[in-house]
C-alpha positions as a LaTeX table, in Angstrom:
\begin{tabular}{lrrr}
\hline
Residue & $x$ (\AA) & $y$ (\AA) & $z$ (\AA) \\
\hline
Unk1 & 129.12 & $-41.09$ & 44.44 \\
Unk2 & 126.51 & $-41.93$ & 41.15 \\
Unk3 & 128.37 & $-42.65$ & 38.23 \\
Unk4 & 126.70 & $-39.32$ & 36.57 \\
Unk5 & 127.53 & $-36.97$ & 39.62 \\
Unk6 & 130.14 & $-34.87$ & 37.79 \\
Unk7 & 127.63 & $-34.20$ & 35.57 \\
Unk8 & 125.61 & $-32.04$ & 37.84 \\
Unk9 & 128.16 & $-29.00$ & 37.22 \\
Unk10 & 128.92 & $-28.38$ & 33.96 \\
Unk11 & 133.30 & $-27.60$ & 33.97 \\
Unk12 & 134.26 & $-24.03$ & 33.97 \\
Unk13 & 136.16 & $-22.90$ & 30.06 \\
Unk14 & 138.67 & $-20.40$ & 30.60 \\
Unk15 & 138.98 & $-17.62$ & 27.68 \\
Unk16 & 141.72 & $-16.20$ & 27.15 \\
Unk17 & 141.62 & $-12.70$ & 26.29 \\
Unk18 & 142.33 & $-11.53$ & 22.60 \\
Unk19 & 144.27 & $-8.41$ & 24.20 \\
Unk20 & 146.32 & $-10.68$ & 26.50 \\
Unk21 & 147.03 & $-13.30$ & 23.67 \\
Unk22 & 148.47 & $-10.66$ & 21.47 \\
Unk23 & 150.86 & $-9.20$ & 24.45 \\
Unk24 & 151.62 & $-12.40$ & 25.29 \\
Unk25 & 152.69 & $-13.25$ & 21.62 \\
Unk26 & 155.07 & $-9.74$ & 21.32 \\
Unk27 & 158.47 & $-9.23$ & 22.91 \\
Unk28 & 158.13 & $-7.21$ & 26.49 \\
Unk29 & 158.40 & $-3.50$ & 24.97 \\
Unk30 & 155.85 & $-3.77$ & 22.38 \\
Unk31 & 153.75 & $-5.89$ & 24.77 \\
Unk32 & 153.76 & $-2.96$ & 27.39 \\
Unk33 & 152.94 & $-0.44$ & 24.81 \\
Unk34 & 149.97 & $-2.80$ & 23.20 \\
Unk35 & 148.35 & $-2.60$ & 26.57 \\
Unk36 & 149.31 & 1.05 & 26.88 \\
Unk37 & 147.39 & 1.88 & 24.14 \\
Unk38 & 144.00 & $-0.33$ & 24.77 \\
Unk39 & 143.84 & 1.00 & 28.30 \\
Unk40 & 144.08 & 4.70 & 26.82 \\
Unk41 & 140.86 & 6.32 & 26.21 \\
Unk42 & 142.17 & 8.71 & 24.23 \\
Unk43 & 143.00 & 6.30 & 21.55 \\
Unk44 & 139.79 & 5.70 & 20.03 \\
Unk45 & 138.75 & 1.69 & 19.72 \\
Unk46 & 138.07 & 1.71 & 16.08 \\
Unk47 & 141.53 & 3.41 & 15.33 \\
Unk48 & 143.40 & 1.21 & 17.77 \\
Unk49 & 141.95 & $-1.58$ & 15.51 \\
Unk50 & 142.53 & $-0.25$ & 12.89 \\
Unk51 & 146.25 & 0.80 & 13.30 \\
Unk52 & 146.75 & $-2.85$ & 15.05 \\
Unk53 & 145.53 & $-4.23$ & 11.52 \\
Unk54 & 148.19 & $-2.49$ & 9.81 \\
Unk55 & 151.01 & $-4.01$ & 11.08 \\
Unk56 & 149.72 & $-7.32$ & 10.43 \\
Unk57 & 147.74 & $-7.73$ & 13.94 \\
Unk58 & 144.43 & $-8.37$ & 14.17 \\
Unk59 & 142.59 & $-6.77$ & 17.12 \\
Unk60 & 138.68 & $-5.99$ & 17.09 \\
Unk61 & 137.19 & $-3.34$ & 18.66 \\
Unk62 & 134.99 & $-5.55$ & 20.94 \\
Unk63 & 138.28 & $-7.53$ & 22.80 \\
Unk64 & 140.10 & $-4.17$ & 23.13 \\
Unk65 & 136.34 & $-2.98$ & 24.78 \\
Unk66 & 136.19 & $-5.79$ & 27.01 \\
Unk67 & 139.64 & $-5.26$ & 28.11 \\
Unk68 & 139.42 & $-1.60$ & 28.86 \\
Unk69 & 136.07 & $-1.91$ & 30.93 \\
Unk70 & 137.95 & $-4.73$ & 32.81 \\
Unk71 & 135.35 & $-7.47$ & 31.65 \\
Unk72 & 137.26 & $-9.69$ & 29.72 \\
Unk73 & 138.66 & $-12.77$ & 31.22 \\
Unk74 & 142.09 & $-10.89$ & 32.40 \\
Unk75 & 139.94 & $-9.48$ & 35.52 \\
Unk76 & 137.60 & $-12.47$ & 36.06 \\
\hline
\end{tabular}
């Protein structure tokens, strides 16, 4: 083994998802209804956002899009 083989792969960075971080940071109720609400269509992403942002959590549209297509790092 060369002295520069672990070089050859560069190491895997795991994300965490801004969705997950935010359930994971709110007792078990509000957590369930947090991702209630981002995997409901019917609430619309901006408003979600918004509404988030007005109780004092800050959630873009983009992590709660990620999330509800299943491409953010929760589904990887």
């Amino acid at each position: 083994m060369g002295l520069l083989d672990e070089l050859k792969t560069p190491p895997t960075k795991v994300y965490v998802c801004a969705v997950r971080r935010l359930a994971d940071a709110l007792d078990k109720g509000d957590a369930a209804t947090l991702l209630a609400a981002v995997d409901n269509p019917e609430w619309p992403m901006k408003t979600l956002s918004t509404t988030l942002r007005q109780k004092g959590m800050s959630l873009g549209q983009s992590p709660i899009r990620h999330h509800r297509l299943k491409t953010c790092s929760c589904y990887a």
